[in-house]
mmCIF entry with sequence, helices, sheets and N, C-alpha, C, O atoms, coordinates in Angstrom:
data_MODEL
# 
_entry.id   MODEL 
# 
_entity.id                         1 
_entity.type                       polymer 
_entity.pdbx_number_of_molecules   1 
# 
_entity_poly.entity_id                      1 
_entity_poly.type                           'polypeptide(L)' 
_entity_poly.nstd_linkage                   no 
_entity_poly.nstd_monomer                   no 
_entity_poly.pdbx_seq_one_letter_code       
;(UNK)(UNK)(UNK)(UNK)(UNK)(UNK)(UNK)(UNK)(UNK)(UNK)(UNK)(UNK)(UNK)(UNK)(UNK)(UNK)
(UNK)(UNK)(UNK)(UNK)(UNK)(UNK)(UNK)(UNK)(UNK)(UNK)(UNK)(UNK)(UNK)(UNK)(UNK)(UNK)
(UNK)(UNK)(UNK)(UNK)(UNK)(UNK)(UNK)(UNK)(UNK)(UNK)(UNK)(UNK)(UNK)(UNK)(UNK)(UNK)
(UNK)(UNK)(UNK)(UNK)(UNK)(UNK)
;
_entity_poly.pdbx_seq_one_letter_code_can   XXXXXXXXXXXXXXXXXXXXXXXXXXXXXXXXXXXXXXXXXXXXXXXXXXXXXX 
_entity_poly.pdbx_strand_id                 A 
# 
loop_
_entity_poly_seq.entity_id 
_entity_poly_seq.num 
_entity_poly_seq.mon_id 
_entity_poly_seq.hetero 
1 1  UNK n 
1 2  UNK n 
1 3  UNK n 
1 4  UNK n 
1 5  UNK n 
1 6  UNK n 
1 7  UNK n 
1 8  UNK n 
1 9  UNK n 
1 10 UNK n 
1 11 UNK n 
1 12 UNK n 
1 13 UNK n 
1 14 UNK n 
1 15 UNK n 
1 16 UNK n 
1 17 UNK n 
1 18 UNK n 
1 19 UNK n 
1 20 UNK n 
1 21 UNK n 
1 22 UNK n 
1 23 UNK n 
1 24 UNK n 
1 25 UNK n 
1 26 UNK n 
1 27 UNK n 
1 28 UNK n 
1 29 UNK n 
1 30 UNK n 
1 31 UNK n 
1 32 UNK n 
1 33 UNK n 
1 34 UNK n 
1 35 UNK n 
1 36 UNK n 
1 37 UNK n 
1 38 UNK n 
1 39 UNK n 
1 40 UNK n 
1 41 UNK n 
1 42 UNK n 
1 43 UNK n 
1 44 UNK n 
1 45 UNK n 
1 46 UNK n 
1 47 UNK n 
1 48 UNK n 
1 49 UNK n 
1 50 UNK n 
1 51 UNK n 
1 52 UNK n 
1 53 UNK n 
1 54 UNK n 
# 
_struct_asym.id          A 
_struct_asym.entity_id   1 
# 
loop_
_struct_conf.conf_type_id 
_struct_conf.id 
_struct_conf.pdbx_PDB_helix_id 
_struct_conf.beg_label_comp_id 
_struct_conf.beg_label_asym_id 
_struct_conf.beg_label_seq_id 
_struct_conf.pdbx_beg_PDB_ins_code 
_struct_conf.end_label_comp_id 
_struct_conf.end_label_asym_id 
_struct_conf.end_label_seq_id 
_struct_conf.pdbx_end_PDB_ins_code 
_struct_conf.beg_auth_comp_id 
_struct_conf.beg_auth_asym_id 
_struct_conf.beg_auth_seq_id 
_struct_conf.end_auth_comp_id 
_struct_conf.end_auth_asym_id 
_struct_conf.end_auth_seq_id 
_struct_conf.pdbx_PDB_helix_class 
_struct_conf.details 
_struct_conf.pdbx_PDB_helix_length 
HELX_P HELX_P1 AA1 UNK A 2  ? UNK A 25 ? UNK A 2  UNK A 25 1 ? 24 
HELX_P HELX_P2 AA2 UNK A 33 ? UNK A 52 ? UNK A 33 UNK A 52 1 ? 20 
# 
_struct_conf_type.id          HELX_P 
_struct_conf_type.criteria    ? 
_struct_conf_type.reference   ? 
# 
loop_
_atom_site.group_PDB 
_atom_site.id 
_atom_site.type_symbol 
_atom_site.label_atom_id 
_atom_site.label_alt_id 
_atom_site.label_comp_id 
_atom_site.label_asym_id 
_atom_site.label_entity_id 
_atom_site.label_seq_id 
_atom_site.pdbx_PDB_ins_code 
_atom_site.Cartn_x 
_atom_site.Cartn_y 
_atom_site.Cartn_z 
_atom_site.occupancy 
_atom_site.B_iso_or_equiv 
_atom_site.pdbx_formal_charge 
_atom_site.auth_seq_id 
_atom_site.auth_comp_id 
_atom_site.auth_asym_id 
_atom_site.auth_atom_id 
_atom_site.pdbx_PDB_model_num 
ATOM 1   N N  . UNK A 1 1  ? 17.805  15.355  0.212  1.00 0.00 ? 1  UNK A N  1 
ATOM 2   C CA . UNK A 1 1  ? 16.712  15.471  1.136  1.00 0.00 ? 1  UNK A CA 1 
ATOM 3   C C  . UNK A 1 1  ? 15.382  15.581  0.380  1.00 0.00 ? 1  UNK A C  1 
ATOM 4   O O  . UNK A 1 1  ? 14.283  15.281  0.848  1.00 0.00 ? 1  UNK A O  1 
ATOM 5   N N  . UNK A 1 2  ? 15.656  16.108  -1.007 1.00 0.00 ? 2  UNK A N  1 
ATOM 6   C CA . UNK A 1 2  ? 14.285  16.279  -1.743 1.00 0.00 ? 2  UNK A CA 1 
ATOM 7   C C  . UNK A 1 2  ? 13.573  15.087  -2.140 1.00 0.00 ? 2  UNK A C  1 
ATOM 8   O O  . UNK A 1 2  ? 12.358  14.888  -2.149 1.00 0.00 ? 2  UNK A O  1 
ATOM 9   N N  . UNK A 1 3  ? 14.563  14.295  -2.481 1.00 0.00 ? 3  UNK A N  1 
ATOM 10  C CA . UNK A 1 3  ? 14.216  13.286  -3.096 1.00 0.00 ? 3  UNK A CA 1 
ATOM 11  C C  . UNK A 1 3  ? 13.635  11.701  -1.930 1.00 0.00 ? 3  UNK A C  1 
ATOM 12  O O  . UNK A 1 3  ? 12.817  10.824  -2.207 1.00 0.00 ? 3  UNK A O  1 
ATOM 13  N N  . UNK A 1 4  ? 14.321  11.859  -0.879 1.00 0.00 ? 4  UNK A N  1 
ATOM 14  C CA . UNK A 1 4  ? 13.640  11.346  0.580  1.00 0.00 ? 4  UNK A CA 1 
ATOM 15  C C  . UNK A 1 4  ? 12.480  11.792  0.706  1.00 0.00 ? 4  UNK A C  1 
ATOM 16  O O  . UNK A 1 4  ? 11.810  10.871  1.174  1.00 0.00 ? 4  UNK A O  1 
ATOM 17  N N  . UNK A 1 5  ? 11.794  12.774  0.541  1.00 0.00 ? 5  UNK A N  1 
ATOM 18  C CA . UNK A 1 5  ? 10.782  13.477  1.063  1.00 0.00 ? 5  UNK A CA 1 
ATOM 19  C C  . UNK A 1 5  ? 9.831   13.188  -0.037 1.00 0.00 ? 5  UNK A C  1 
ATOM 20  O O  . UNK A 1 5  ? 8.714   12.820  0.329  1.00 0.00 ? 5  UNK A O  1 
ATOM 21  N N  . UNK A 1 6  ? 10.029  13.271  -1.196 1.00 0.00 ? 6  UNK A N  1 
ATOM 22  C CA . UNK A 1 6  ? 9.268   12.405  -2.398 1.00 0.00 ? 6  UNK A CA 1 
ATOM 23  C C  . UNK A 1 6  ? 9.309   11.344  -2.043 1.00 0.00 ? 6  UNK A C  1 
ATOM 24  O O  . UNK A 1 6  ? 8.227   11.104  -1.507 1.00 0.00 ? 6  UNK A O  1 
ATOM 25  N N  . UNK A 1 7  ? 10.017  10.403  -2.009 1.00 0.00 ? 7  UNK A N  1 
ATOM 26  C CA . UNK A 1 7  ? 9.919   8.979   -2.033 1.00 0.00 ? 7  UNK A CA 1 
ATOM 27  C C  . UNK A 1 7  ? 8.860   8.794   -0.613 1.00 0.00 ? 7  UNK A C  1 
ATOM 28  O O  . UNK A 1 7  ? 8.157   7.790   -0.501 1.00 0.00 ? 7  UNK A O  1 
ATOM 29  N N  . UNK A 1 8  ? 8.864   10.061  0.579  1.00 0.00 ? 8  UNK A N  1 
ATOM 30  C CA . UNK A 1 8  ? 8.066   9.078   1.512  1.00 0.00 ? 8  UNK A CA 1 
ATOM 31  C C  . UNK A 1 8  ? 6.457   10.132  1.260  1.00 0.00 ? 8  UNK A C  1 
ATOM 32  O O  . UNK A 1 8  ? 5.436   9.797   1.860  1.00 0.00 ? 8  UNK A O  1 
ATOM 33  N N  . UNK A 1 9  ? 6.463   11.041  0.568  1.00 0.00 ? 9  UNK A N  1 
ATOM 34  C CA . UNK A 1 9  ? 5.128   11.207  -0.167 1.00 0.00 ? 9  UNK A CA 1 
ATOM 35  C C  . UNK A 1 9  ? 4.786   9.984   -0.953 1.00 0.00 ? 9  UNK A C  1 
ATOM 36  O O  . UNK A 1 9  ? 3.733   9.472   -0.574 1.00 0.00 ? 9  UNK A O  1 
ATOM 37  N N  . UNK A 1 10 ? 5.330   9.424   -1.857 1.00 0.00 ? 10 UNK A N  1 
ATOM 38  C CA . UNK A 1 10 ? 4.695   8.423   -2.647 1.00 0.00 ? 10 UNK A CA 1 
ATOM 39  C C  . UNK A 1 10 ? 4.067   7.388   -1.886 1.00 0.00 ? 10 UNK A C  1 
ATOM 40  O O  . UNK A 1 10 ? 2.849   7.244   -1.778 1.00 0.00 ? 10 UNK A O  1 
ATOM 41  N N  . UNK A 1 11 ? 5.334   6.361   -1.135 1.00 0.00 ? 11 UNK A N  1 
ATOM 42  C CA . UNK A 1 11 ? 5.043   5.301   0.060  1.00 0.00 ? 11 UNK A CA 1 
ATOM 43  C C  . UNK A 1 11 ? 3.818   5.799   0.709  1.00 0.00 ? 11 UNK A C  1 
ATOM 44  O O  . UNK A 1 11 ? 2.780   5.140   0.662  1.00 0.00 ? 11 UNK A O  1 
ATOM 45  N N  . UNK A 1 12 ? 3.881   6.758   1.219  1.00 0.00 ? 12 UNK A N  1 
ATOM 46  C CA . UNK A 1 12 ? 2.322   7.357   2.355  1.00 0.00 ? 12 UNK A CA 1 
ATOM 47  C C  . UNK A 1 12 ? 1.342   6.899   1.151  1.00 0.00 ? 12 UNK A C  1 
ATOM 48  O O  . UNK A 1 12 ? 0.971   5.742   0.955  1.00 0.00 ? 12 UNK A O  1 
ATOM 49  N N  . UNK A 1 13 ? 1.056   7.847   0.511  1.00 0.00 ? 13 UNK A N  1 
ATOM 50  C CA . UNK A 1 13 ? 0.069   7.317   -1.076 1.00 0.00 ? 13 UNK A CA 1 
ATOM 51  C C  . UNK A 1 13 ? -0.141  5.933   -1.127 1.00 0.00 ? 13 UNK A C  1 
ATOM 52  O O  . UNK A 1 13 ? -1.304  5.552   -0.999 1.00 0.00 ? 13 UNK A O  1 
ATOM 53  N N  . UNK A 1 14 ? 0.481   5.350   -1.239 1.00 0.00 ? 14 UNK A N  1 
ATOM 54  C CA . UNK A 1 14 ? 0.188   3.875   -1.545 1.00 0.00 ? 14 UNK A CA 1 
ATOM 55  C C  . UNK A 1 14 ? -0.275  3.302   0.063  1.00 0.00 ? 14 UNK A C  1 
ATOM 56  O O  . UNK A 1 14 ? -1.155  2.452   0.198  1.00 0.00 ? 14 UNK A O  1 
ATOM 57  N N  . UNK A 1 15 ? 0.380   3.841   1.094  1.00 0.00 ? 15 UNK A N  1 
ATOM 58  C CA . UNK A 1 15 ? -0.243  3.166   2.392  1.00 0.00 ? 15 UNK A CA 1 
ATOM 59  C C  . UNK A 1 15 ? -1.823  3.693   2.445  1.00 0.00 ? 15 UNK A C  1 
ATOM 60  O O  . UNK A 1 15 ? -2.769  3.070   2.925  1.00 0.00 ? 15 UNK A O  1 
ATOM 61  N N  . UNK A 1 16 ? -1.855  5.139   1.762  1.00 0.00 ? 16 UNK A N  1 
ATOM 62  C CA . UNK A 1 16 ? -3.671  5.522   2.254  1.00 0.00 ? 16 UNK A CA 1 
ATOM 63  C C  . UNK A 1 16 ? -4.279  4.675   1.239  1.00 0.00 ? 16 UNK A C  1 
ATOM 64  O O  . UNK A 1 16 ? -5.478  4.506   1.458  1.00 0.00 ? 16 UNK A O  1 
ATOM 65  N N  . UNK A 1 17 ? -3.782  4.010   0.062  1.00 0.00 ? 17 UNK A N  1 
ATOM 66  C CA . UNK A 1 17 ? -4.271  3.372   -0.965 1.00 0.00 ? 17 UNK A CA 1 
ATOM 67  C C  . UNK A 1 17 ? -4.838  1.995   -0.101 1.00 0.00 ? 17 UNK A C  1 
ATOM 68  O O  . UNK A 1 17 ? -6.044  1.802   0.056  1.00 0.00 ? 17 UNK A O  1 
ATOM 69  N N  . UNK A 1 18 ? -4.045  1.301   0.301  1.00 0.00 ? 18 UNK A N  1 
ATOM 70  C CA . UNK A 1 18 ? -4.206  -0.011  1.106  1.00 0.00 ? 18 UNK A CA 1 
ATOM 71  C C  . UNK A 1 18 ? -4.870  0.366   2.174  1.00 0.00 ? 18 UNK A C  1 
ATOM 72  O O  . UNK A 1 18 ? -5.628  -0.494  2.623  1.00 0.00 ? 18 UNK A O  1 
ATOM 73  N N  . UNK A 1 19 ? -4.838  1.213   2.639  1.00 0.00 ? 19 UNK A N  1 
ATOM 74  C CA . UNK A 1 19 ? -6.009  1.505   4.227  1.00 0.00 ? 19 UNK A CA 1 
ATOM 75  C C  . UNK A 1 19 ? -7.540  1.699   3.688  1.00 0.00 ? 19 UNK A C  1 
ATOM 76  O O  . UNK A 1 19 ? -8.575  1.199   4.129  1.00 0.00 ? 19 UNK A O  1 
ATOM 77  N N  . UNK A 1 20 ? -7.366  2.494   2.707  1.00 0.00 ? 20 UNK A N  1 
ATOM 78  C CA . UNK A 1 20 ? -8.635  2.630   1.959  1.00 0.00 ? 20 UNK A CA 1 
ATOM 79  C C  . UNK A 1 20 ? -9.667  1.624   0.946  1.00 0.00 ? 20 UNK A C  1 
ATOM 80  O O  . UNK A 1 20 ? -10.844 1.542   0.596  1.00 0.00 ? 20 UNK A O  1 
ATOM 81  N N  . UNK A 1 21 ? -8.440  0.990   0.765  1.00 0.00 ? 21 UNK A N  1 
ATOM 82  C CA . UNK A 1 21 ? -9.268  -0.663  0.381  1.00 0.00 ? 21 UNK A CA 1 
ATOM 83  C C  . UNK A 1 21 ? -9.774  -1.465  1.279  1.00 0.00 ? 21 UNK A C  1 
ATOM 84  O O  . UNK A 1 21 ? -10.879 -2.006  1.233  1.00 0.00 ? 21 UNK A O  1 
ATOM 85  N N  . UNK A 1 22 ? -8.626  -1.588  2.459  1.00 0.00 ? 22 UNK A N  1 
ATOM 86  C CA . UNK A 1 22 ? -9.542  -2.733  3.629  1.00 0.00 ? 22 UNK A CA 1 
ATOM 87  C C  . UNK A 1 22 ? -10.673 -1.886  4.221  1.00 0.00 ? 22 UNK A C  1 
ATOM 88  O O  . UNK A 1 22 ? -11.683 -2.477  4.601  1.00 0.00 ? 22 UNK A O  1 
ATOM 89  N N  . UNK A 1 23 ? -10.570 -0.158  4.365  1.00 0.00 ? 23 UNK A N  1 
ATOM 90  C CA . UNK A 1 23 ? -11.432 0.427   4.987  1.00 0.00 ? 23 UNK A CA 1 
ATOM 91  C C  . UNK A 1 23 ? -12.689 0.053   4.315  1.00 0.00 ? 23 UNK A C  1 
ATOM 92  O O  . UNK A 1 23 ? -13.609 -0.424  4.980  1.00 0.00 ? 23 UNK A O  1 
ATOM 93  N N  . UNK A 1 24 ? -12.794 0.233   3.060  1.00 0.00 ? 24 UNK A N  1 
ATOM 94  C CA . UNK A 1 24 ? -13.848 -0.341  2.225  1.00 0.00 ? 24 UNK A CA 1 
ATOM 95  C C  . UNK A 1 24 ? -14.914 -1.485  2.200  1.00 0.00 ? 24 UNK A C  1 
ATOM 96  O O  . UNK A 1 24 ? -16.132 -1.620  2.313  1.00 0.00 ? 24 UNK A O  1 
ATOM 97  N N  . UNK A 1 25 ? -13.518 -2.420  1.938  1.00 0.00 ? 25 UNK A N  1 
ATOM 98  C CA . UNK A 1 25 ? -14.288 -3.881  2.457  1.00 0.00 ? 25 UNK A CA 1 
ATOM 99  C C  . UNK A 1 25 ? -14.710 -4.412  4.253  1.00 0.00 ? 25 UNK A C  1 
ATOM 100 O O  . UNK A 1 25 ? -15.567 -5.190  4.672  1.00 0.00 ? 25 UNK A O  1 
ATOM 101 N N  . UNK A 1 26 ? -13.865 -3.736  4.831  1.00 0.00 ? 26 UNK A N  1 
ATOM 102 C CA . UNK A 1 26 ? -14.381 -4.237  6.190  1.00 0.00 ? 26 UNK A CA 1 
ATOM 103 C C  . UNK A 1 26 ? -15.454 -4.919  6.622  1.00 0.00 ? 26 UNK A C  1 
ATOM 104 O O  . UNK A 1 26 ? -15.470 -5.863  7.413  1.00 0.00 ? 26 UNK A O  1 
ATOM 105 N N  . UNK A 1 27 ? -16.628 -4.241  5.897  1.00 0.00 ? 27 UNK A N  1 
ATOM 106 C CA . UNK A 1 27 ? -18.013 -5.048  6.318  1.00 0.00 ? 27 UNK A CA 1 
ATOM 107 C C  . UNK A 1 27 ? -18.166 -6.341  5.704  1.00 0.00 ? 27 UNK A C  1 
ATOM 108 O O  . UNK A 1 27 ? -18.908 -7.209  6.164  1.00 0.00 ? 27 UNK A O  1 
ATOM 109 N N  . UNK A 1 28 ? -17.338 -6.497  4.474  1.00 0.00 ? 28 UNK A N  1 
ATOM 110 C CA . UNK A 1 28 ? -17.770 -7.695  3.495  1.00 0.00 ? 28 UNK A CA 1 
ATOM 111 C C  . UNK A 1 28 ? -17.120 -9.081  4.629  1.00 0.00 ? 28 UNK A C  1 
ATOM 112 O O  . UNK A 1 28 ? -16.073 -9.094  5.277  1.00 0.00 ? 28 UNK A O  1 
ATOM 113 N N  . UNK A 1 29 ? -17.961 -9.898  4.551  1.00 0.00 ? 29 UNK A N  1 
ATOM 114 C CA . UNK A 1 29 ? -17.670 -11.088 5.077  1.00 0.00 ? 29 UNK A CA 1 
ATOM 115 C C  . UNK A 1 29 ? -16.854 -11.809 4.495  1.00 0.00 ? 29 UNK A C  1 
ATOM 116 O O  . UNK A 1 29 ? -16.542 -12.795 5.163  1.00 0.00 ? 29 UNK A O  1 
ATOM 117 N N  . UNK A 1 30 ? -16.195 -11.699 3.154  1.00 0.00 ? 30 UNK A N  1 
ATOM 118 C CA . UNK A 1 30 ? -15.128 -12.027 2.471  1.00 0.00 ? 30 UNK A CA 1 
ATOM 119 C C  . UNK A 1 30 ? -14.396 -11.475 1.177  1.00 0.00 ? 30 UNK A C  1 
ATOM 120 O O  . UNK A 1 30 ? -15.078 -11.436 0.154  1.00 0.00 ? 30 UNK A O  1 
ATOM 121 N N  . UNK A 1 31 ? -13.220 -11.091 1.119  1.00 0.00 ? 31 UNK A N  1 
ATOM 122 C CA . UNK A 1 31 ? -12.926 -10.194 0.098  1.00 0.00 ? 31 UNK A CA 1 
ATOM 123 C C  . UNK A 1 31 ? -12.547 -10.891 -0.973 1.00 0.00 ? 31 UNK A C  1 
ATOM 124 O O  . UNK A 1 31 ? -12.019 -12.001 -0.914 1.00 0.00 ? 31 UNK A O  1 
ATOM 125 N N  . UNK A 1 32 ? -12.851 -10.146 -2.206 1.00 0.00 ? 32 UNK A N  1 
ATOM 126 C CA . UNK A 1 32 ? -12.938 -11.200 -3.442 1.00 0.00 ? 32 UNK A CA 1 
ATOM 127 C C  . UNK A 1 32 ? -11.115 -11.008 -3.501 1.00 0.00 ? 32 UNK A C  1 
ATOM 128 O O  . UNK A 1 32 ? -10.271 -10.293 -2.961 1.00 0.00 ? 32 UNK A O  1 
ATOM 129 N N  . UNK A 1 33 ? -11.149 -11.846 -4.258 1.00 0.00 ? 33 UNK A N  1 
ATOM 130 C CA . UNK A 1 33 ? -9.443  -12.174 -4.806 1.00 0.00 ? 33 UNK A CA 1 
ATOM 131 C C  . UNK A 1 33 ? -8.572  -11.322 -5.422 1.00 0.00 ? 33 UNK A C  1 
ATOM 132 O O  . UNK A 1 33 ? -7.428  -11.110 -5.021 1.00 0.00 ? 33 UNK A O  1 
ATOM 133 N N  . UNK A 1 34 ? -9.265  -10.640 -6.748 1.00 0.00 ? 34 UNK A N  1 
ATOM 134 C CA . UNK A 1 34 ? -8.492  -9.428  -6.874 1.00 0.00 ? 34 UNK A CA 1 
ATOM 135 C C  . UNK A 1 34 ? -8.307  -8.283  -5.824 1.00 0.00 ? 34 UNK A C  1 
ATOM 136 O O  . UNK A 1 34 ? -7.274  -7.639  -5.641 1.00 0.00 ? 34 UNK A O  1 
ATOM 137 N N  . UNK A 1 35 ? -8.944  -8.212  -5.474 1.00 0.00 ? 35 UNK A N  1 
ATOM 138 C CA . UNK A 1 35 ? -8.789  -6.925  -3.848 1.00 0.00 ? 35 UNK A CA 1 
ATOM 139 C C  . UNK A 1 35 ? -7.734  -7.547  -2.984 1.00 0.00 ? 35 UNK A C  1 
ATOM 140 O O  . UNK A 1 35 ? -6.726  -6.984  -2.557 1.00 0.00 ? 35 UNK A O  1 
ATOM 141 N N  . UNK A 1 36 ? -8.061  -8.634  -2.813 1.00 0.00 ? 36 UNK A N  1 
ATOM 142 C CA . UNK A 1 36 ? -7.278  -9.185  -1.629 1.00 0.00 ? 36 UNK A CA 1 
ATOM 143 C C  . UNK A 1 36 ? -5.309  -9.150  -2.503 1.00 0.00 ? 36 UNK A C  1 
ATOM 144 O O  . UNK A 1 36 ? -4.242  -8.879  -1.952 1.00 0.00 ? 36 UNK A O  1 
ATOM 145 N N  . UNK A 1 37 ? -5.554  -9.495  -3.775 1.00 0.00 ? 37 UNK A N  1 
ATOM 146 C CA . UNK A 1 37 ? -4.357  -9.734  -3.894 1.00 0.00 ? 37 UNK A CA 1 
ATOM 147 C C  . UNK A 1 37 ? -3.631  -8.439  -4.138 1.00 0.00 ? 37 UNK A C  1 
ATOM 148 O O  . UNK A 1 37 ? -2.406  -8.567  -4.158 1.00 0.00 ? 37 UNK A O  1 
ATOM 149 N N  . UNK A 1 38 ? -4.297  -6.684  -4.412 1.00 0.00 ? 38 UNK A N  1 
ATOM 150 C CA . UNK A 1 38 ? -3.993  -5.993  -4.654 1.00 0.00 ? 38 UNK A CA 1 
ATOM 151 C C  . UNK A 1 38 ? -3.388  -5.141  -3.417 1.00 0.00 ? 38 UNK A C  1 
ATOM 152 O O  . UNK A 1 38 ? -2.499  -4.291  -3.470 1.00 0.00 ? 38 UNK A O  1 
ATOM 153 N N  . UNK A 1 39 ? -3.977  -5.515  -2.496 1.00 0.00 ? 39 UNK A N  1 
ATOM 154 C CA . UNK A 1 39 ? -3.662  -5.363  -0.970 1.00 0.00 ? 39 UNK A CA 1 
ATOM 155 C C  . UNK A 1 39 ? -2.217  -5.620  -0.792 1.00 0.00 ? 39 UNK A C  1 
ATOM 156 O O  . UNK A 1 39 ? -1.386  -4.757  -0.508 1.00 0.00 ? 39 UNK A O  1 
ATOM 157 N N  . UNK A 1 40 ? -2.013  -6.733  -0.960 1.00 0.00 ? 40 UNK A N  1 
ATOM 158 C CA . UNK A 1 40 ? -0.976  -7.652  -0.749 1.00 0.00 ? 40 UNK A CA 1 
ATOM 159 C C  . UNK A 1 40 ? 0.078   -7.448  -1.550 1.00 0.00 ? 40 UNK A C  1 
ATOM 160 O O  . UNK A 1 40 ? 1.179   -7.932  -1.289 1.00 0.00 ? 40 UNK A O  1 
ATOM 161 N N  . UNK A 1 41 ? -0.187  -6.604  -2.758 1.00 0.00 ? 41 UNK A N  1 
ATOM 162 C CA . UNK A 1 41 ? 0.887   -6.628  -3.851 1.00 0.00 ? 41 UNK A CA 1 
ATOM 163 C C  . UNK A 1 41 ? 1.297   -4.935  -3.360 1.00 0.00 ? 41 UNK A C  1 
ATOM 164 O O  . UNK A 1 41 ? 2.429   -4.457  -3.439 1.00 0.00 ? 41 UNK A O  1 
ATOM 165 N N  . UNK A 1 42 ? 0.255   -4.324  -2.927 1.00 0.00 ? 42 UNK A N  1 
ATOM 166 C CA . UNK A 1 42 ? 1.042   -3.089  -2.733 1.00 0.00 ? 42 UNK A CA 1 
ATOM 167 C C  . UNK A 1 42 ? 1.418   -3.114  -1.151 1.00 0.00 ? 42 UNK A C  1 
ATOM 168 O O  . UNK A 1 42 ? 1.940   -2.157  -0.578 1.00 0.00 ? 42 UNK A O  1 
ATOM 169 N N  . UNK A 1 43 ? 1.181   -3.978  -0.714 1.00 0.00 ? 43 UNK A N  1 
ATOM 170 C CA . UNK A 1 43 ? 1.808   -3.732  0.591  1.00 0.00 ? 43 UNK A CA 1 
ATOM 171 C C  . UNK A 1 43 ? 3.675   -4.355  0.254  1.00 0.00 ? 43 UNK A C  1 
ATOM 172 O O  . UNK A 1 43 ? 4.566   -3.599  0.641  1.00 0.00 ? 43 UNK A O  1 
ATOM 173 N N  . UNK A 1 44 ? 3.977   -5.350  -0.265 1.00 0.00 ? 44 UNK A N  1 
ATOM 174 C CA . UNK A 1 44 ? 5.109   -5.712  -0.538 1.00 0.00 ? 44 UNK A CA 1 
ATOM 175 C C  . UNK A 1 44 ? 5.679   -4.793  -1.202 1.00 0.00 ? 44 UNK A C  1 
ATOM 176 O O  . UNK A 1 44 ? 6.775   -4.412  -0.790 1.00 0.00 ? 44 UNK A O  1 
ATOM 177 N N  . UNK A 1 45 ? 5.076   -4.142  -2.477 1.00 0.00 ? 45 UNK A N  1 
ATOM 178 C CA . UNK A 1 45 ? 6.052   -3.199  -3.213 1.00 0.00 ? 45 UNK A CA 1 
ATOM 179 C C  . UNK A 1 45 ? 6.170   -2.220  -2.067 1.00 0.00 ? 45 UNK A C  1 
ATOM 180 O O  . UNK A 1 45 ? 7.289   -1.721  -2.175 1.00 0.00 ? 45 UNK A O  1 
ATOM 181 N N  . UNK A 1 46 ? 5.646   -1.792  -1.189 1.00 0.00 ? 46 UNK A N  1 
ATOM 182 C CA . UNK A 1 46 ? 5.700   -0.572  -0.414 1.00 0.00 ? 46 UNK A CA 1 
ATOM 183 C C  . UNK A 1 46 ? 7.213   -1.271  0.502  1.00 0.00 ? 46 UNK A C  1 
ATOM 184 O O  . UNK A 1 46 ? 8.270   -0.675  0.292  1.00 0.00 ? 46 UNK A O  1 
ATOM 185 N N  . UNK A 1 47 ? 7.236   -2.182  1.220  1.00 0.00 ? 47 UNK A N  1 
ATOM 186 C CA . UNK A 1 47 ? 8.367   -2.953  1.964  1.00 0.00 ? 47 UNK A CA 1 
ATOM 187 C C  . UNK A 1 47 ? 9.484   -3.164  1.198  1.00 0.00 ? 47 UNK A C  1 
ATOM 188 O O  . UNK A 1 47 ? 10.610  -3.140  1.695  1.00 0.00 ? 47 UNK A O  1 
ATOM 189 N N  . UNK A 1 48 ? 9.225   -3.426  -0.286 1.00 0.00 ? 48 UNK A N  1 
ATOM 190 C CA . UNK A 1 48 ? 10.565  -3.571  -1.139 1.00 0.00 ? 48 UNK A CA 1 
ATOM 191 C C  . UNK A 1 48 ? 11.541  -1.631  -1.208 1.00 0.00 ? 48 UNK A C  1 
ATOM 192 O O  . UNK A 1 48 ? 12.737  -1.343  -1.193 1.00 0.00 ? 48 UNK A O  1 
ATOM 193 N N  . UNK A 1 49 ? 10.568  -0.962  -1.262 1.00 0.00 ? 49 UNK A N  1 
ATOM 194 C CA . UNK A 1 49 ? 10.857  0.612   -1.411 1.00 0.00 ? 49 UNK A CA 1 
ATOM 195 C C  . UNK A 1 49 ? 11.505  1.140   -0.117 1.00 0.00 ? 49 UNK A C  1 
ATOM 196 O O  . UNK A 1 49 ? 12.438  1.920   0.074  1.00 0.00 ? 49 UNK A O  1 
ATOM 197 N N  . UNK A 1 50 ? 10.717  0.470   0.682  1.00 0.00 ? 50 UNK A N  1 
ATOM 198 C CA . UNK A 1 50 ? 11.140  1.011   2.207  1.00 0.00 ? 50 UNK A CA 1 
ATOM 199 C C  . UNK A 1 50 ? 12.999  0.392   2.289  1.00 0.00 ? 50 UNK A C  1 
ATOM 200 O O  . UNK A 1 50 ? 14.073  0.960   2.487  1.00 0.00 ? 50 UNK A O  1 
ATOM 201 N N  . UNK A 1 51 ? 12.649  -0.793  2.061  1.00 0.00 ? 51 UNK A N  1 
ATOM 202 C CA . UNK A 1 51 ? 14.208  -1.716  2.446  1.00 0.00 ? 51 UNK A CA 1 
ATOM 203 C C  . UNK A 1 51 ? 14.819  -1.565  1.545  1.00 0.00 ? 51 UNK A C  1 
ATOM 204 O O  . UNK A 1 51 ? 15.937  -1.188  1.897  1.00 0.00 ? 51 UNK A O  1 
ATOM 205 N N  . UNK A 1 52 ? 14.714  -1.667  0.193  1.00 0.00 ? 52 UNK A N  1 
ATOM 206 C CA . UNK A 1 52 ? 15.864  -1.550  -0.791 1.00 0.00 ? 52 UNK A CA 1 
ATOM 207 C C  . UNK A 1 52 ? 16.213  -0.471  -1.594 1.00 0.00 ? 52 UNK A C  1 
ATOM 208 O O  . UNK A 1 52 ? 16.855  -0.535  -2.643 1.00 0.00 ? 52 UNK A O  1 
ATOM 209 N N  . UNK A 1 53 ? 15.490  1.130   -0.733 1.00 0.00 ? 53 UNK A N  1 
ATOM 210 C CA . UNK A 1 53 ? 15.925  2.585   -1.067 1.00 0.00 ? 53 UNK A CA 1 
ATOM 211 C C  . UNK A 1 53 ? 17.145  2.585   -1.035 1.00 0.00 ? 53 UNK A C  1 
ATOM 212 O O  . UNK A 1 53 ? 17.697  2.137   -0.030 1.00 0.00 ? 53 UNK A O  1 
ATOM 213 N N  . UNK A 1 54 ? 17.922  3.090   -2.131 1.00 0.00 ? 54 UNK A N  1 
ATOM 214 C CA . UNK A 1 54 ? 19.370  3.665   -1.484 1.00 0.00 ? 54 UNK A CA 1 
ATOM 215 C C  . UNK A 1 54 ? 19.644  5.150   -1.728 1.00 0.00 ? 54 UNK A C  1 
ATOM 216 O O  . UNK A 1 54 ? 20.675  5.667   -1.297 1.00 0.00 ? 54 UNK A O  1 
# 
């Protein structure tokens, strides 16, 4: 149970990480490429953690 409860402290972390980047850019009329792709890379590692926890 300890170790569930870590793993969904970390995941949360990385989701306020990605909320806090688009929160950021929101106003920009286009997000440069590294942002955009960092978005994108932690949103997948976050889905790989979620689905392939055992």
């Amino acid at each position: 149970m300890l170790h569930g409860a870590l793993t969904m402290l970390v995941t949360g972390a990385v989701l306020v990480v990605v909320l806090g980047l688009g929160y950021v850019k929101r106003d920009d009329e286009k997000a440069e490429n590294p942002l955009f792709g960092l978005v994108g890379l932690l949103t997948v590692v976050n889905i790989f953690i979620a689905v392939l926890w055992t």
